[in-house]
N, C-alpha and C positions, 0 to 999 in steps of 0.2 A: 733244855737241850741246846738250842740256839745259841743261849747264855756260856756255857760249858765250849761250844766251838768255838766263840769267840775268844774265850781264855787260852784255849790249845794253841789257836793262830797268833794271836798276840806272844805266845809265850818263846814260839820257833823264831829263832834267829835265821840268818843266811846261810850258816853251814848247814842245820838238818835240812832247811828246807831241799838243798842242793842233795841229799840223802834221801828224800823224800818225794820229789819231782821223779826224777827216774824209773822208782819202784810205784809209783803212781800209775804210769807211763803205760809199763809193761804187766801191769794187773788188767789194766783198762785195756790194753791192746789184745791179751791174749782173751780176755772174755769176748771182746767182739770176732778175732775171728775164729773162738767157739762159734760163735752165734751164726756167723757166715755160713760156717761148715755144714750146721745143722740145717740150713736152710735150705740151701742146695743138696745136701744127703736127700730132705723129704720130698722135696722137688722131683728128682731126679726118680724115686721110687714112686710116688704118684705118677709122674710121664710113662715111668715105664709099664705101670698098671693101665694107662689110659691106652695105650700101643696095642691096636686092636691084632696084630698080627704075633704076638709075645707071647710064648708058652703060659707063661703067668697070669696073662689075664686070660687067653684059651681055658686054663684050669678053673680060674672065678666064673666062667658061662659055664661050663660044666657042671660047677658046683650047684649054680643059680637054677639051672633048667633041673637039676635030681631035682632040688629042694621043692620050685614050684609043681614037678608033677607027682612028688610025694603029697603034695597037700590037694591035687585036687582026687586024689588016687582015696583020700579017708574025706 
């Protein structure tokens, strides 16, 4: 595999690489800030589940308090 990279690189001249740089660039670029985005998206949604004053998590004690007095109810 190593072997076969080292062929491909050897084999580019200075015009594709100049074709190849760029489009490097902006694969690399737009995967990180995917990655950024999702970070802060789950952040943001955990913060707001920990936000003891949020409908949202009002709903998950809600939920939490049926569930445990359904189990001590059987």
């Amino acid at each position: 595999m190593e072997e076969k990279l080292a062929e491909f690189i050897l084999t580019l001249n200075k015009d594709t690489l100049l074709i190849y740089i760029p489009i490097i660039k902006w694969v690399v670029g737009i995967i990180s800030t995917t990655g950024i985005g999702i970070i802060i998206y789950y952040i943001h949604k955990y913060h707001k589940c920990l936000d003891k004053d949020s409908d949202f998590s009002k709903e998950i004690a809600l939920e939490a308090r049926k569930k445990i007095l359904n189990r001590e109810e059987t």
